[in-house]
C-alpha positions as CSV (number, residue, x, y, z in Angstrom):
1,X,2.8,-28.4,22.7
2,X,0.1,-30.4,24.5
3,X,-3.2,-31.1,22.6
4,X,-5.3,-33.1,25.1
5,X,-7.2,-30.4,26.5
6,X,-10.7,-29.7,24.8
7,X,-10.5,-26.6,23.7
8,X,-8.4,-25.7,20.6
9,X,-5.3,-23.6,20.7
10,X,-5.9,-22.6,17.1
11,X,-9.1,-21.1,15.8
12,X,-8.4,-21.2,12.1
13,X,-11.2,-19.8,9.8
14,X,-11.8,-20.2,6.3
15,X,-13.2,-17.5,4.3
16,X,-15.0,-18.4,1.1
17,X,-17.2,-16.6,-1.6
18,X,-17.6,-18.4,-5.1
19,X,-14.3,-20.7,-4.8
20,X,-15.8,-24.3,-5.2
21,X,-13.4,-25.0,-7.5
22,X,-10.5,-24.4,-4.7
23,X,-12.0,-24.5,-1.2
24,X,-11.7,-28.7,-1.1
25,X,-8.0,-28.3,-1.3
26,X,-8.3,-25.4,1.0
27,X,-10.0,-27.4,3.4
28,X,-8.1,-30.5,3.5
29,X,-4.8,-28.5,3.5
30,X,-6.0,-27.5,7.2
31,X,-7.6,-31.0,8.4
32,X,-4.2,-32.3,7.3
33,X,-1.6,-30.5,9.3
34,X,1.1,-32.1,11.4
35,X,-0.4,-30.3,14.3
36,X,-3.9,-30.7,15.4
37,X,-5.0,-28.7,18.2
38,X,-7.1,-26.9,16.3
39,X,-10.7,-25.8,15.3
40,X,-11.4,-24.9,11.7
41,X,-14.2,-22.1,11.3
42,X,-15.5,-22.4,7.3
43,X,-17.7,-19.4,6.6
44,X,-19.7,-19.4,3.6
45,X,-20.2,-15.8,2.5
46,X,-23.7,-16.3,0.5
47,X,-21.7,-18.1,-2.4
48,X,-23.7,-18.8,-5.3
49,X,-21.6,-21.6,-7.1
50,X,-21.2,-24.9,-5.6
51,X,-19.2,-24.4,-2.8
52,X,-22.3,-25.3,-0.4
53,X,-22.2,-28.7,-1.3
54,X,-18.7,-29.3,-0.8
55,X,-18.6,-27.8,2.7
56,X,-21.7,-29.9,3.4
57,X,-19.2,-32.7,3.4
58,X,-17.1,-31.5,6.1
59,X,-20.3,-30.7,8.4
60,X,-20.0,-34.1,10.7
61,X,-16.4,-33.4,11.2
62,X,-15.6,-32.6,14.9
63,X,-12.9,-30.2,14.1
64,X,-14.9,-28.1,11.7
65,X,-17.7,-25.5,12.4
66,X,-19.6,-24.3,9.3
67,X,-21.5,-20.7,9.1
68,X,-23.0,-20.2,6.1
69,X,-24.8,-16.3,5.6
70,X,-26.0,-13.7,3.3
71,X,-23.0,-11.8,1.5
72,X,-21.7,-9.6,4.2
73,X,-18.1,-9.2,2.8
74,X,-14.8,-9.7,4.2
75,X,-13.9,-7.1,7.3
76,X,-17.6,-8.5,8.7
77,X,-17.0,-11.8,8.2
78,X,-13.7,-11.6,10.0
79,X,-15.6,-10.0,13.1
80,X,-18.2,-13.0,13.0
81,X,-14.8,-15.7,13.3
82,X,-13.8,-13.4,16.0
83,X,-16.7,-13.6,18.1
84,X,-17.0,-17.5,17.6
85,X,-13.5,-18.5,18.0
86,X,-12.1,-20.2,21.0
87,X,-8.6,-20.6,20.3
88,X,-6.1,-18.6,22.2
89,X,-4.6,-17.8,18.9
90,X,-6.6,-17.1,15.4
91,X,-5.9,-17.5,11.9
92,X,-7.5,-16.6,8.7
93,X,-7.3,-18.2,5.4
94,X,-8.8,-17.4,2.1
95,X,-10.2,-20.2,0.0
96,X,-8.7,-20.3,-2.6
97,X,-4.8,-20.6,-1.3
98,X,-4.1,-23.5,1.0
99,X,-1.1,-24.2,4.0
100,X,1.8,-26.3,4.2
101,X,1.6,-29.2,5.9
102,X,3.3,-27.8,8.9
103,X,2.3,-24.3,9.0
104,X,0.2,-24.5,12.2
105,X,2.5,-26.4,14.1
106,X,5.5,-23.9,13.0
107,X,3.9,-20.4,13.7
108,X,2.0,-21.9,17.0
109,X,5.3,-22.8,18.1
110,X,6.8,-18.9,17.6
111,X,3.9,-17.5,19.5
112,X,4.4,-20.2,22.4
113,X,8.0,-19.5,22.5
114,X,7.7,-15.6,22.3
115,X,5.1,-14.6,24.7
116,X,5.6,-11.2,24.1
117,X,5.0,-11.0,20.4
118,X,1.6,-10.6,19.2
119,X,1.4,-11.8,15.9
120,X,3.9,-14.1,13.4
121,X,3.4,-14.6,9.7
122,X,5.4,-16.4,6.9
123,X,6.7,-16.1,3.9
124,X,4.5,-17.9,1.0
125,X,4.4,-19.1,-2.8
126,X,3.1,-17.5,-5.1
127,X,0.9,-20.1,-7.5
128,X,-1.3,-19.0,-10.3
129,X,-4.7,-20.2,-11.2
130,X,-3.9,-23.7,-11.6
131,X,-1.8,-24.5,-8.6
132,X,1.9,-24.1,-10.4
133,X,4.2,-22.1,-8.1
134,X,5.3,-19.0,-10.1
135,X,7.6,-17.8,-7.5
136,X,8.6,-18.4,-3.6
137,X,8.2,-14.7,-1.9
138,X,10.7,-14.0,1.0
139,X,10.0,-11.0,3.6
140,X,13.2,-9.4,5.3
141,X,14.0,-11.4,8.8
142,X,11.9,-9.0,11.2
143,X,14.1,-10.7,14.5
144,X,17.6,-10.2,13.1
145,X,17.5,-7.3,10.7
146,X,16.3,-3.0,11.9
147,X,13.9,-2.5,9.7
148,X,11.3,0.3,8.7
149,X,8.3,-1.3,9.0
150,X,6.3,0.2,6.5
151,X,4.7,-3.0,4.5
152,X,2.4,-5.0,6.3
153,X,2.2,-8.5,6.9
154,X,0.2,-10.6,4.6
155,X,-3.8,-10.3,5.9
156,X,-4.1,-13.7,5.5
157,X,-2.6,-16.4,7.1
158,X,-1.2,-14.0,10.1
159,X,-1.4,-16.1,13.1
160,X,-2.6,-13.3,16.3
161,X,-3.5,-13.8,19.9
162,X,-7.1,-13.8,20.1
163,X,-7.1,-11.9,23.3
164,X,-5.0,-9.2,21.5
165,X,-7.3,-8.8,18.8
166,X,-10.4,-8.5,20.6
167,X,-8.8,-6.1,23.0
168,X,-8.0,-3.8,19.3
169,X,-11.4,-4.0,18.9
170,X,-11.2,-6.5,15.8
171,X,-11.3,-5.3,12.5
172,X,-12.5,-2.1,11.7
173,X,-15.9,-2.0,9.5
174,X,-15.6,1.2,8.7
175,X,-13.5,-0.3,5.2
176,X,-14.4,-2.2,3.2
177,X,-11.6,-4.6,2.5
178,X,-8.8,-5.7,4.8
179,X,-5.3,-6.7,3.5
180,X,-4.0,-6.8,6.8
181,X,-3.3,-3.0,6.8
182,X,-5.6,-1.8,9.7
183,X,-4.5,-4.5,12.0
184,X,-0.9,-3.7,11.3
185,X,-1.2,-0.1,12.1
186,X,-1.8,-1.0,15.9
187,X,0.7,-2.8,16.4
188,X,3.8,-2.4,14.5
189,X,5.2,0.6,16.9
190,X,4.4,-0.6,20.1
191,X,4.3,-4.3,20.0
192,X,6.5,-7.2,18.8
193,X,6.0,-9.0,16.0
194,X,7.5,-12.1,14.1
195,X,8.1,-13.5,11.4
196,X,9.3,-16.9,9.7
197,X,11.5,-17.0,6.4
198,X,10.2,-19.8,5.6
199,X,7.2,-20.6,3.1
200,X,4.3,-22.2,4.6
201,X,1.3,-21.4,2.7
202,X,0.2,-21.0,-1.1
203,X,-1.4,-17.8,-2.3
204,X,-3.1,-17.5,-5.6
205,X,-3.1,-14.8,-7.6
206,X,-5.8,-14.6,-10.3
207,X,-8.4,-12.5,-11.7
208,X,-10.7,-12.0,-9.0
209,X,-8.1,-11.4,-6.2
210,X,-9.0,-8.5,-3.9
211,X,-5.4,-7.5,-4.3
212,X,-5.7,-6.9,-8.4
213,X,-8.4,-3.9,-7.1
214,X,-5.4,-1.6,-6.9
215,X,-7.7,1.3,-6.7
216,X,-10.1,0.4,-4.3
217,X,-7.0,-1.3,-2.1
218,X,-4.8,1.9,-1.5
219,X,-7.3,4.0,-0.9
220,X,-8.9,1.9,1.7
221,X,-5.2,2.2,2.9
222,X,-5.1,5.5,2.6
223,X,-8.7,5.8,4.8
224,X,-7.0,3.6,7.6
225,X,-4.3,5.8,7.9
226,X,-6.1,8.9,8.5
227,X,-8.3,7.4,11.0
228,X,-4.9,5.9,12.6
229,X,-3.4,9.7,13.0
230,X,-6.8,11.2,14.0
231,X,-7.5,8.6,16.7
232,X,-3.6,8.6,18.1
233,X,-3.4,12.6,17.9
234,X,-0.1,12.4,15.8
235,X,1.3,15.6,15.7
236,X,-0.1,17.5,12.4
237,X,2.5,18.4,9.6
238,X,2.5,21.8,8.1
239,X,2.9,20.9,4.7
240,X,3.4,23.5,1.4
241,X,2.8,22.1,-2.1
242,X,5.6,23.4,-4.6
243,X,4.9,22.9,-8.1
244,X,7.6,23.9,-10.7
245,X,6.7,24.6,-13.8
246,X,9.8,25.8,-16.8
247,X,7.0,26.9,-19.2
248,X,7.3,26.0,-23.0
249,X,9.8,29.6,-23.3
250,X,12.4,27.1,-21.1
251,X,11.6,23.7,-22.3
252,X,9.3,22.6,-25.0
253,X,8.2,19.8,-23.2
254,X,6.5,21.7,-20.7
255,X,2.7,22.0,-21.4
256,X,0.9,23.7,-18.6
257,X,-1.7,25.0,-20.8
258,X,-2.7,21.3,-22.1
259,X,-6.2,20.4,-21.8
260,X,-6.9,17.1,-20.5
261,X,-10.5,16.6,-20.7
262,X,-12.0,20.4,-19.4
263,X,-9.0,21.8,-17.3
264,X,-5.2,22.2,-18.1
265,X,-2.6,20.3,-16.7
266,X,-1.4,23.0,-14.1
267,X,-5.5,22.9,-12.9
268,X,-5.2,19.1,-12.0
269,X,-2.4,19.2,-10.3
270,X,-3.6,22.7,-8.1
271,X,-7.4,21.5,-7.8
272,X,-6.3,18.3,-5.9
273,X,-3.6,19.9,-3.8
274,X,-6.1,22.9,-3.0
275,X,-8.4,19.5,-2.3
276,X,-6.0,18.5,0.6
277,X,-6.4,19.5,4.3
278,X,-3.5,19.1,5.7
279,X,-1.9,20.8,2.7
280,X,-1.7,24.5,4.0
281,X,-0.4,26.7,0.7
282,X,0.3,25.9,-2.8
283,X,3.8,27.7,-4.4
284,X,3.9,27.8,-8.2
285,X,7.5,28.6,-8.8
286,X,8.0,29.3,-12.4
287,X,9.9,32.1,-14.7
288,X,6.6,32.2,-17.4
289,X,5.1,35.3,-17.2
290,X,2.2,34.1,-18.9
291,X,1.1,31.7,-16.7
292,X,1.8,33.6,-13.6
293,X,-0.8,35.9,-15.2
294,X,-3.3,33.2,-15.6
295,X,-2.9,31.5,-12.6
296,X,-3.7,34.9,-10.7
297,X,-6.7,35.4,-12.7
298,X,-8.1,31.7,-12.2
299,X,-7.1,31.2,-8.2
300,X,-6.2,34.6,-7.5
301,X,-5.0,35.0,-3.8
302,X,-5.9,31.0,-2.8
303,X,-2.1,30.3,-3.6
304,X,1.3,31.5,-3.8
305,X,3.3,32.8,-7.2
306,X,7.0,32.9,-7.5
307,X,8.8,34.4,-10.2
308,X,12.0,32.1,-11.0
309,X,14.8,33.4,-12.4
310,X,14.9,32.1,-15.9
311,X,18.7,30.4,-14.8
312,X,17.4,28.8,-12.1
313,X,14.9,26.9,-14.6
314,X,17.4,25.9,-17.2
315,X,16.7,21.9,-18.4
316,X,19.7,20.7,-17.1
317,X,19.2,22.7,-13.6
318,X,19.1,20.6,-10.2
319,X,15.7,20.4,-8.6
320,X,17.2,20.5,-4.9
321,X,18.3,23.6,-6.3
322,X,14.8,24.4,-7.7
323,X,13.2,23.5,-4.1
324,X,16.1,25.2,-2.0
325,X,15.3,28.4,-3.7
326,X,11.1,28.1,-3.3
327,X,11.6,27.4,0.6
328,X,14.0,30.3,0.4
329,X,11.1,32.2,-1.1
330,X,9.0,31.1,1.6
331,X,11.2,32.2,4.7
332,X,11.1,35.7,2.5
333,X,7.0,35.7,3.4
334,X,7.5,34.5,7.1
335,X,6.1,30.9,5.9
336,X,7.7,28.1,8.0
337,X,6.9,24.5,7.0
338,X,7.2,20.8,8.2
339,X,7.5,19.6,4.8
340,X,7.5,20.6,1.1
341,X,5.8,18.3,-1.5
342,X,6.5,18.3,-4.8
343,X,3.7,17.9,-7.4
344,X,4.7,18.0,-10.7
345,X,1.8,18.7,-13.3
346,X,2.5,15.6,-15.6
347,X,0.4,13.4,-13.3
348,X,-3.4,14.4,-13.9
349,X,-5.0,11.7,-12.3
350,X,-3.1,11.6,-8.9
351,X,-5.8,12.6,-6.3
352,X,-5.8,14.6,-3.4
353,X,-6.0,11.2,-1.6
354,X,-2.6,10.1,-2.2
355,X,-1.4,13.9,-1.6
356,X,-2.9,12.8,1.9
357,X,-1.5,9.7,2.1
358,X,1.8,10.4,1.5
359,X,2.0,13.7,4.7
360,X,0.2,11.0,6.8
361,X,3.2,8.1,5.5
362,X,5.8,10.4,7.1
363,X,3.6,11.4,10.4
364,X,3.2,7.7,10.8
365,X,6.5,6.2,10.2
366,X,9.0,9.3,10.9
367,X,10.6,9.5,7.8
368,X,13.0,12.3,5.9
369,X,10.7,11.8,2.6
370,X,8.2,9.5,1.3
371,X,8.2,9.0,-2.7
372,X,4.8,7.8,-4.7
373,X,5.7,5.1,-6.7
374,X,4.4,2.0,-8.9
375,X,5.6,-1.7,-7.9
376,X,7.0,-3.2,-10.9
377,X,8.8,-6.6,-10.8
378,X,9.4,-7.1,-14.4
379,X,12.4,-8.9,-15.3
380,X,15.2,-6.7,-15.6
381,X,18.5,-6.8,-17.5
382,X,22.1,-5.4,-18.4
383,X,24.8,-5.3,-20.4
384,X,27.9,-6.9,-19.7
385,X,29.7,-6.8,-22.7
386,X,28.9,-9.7,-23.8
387,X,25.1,-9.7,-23.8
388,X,22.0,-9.3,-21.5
389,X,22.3,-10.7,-18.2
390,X,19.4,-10.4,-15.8
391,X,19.6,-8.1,-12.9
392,X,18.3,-11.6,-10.4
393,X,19.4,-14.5,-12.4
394,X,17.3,-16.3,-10.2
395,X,13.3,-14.7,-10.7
396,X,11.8,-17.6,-8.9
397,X,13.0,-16.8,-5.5
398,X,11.7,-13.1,-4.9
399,X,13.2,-11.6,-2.0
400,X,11.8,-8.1,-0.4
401,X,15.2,-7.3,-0.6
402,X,14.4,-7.2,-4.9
403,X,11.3,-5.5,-4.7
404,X,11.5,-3.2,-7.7
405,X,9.8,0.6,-7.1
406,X,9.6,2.8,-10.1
407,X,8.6,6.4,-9.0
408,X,5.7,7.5,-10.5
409,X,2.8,9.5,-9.8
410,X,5.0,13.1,-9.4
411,X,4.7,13.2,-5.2
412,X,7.7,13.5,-3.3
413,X,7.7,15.2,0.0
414,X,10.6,15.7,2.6
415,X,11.4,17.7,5.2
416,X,12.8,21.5,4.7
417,X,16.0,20.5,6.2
418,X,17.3,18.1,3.4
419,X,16.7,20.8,0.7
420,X,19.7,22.7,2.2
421,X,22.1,19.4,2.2
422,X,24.4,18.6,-0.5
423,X,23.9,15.5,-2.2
424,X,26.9,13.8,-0.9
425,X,25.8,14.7,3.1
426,X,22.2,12.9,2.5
427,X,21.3,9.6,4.2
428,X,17.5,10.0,4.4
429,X,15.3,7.3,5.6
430,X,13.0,7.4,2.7
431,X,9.0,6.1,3.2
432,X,7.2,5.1,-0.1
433,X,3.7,5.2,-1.0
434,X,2.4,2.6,-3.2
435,X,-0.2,4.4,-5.9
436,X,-2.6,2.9,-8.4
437,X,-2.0,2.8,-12.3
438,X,-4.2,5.8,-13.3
439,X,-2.5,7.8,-10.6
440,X,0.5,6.8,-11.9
441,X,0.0,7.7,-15.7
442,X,2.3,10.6,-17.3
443,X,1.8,12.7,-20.2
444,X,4.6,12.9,-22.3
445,X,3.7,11.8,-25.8
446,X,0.9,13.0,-28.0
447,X,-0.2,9.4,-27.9
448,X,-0.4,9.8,-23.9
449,X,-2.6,12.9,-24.6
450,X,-4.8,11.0,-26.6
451,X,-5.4,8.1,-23.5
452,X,-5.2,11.2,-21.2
453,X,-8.4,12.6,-22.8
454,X,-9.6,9.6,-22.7
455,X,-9.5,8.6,-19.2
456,X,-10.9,12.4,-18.4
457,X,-14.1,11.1,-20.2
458,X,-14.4,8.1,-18.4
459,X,-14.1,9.5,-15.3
460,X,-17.1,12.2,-16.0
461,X,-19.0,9.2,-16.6
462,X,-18.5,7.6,-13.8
């Protein structure tokens, strides 16, 4: 790759708020690389700690162009890069992580190679707050492997065609934070993109990550997607919300008529389906008399009652079987759906948002079902016999391949045609929904009522 010419190939910015104690490592990670046809953009972001100082230092560098403005916040501040960079590809990198020697001269190489693709990212290391590597973090091989492409590349440290991006429009500033998500919504269906499994940059993880806002992250994710289906006039689902319910006459554990904070269990759970536009009835299915009888009195006609036969409700009983004979119920009334969600009432904090999310997961990314669920890479283990043996002997190498999913949350939605399948005929191409923790909390327990309670209270405060 020639680097005589004047103008960089690279525009690689740096974006810092409050990381003194990081950006000098950040900085000198780029100046350092093995390729140097590049320009290095360092925006300040109206840090208050001493980070002016040490970019002051870099000022007379010819590489480096320094911007230093009033807090503006990330999506903005990637727009203001944008509009200053002159590099036929651009880069972004957060302060606080820092690139391998040869990362620029790797992924430059892909793009040049690949004219086609539009974008290539790596795989990285995951270091903690004091530089030691915790583990190395593998993506599938995008090139060799058919994937579903339903997690994003990383947001930072994403190598793109300039020209591309601008002609996208940038980043969107109608969110508020960017993981990468927006920008990988335009392009994963209709253009190429690359990756390389191979680490070439160090990403810290510590308190004040914008990752570690779970919250704040998948809704904004959850936002991006419904603009992406409005704007591209994906087809709209018709979608029925089926929520079983035994009743304490079938199974003790059931508690519909549990208060958490003001309303009942079997409120939460309707109020935020009933919350849902694309969520066009709500079916109760339930043998309980009792709450039938409430349920009319509270919502009267806004949803749908079915009486279950007390068989069909048994502990043990299948919930295909459960589902199969609500849609059943359905066809009885002349009520044809897309897709049936199942809500299940344990799950008081999952909002009407993720009920969203999930109808717009499967409009996006074609899928037979999506399932809500919590990431959780704790260590694992079995037993062999002869004592516990982890499930990956080897925890510093995480491949996507390991990522654990624990379902949580009480969403799972799928098409009307699967209900009718045996298990033994299904091969569905499942989609999953990542959800935050509160969303993800269950009542079971009487301690779990107690934090239950608790959490109503803090939310009424808020």
């Amino acid at each position: 790759m020639d680097s005589s010419n004047n103008k960089p190939l690279i525009s690689l910015y740096l974006v810092n708020y409050n990381y003194g104690k990081y950006i000098e490592e950040s900085i000198r990670s780029v100046l350092n690389q093995s390729y140097q046809n590049f320009e290095l953009i360092i925006i300040d972001d109206g840090s208050e700690d001493n980070s002016y100082e040490i970019i002051q230092q870099y000022k007379s560098n010819s590489k480096v162009l320094t911007i230093f403005q009033k807090n503006k916040g990330l999506v903005r501040t990637n727009n203001v890069a944008l509009s200053v960079a002159r590099g036929k590809y651009i880069m972004r990198l957060d302060a606080d992580d820092y690139l391998d020697p040869k990362a620029l001269e790797k992924m430059c190489e892909k793009l040049e190679q690949e004219t086609d693709a539009v974008l290539v990212f790596p795989d990285y290391f995951i270091i903690d707050e004091h530089g030691e590597i915790v583990h190395q973090y593998q993506r599938f091989d995008f090139k060799s492997e058919e994937l579903l492409l339903e997690k994003p590349a990383h947001g930072a440290v994403t190598m793109i065609r300039t020209d591309f991006l601008r002609s996208v429009g940038g980043y969107d500033e109608d969110f508020s934070c960017q993981d990468g998500y927006d920008l990988w919504l335009k392009v994963f269906k209709n253009h190429k993109v690359l990756n390389i499994s191979e680490p070439l940059f160090y990403y810290r993880q510590h308190g004040s990550n914008l990752t570690k806002n779970q919250r704040h992250l998948y809704h904004t994710r959850a936002e991006m997607m419904s603009k992406y289906v409005d704007q591209n006039e994906i087809e709209e689902l018709q979608v029925c919300a089926i929520i079983p319910v035994r009743g304490s006459a079938v199974d003790p554990r059931s508690k519909p008529f549990l208060k958490v904070g003001e309303k009942t269990l079997i409120e939460w759970t309707i109020d935020e389906a009933l919350s849902a536009p694309q969520i066009k009835n709500v079916l109760v299915t339930t043998p309980d008399d009792s709450l039938i009888n409430f349920l009319q009195e509270r919502y009267q006609d806004k949803i749908l009652y079915h009486k279950r036969e007390v068989s069909k409700a048994k502990i043990n009983s299948d919930i295909m079987s459960t589902l199969k004979d609500a849609n059943e119920y359905l066809m009885q009334l002349n009520k044809n759906f897309d897709a049936l969600m199942l809500l299940y009432i344990e799950y008081p904090f999952r909002c009407q948002r993720y009920i969203e999310k999930a109808i717009n997961h499967m409009r996006i990314y074609e899928v037979d079902a999506v399932e809500s669920v919590i990431e959780d890479n704790s260590i694992f283990y079995k037993h062999d016999g002869k004592g516990l043996k982890p499930l990956n002997p080897d925890s510093y190498l995480r491949l996507e391949r390991d990522d654990i999913f624990k379902r949580s949350g009480g969403i799972h939605l799928l098409k009307p045609s699967i209900v009718s399948k045996s298990k033994s005929s299904l091969d569905l191409k499942t989609g999953h929904i990542v959800i935050d923790e509160e969303a993800s909390f269950q009542v079971r327990t009487q301690l779990d009522i107690k934090l239950a309670n608790f959490l109503a209270a803090e939310r009424e405060k808020q």
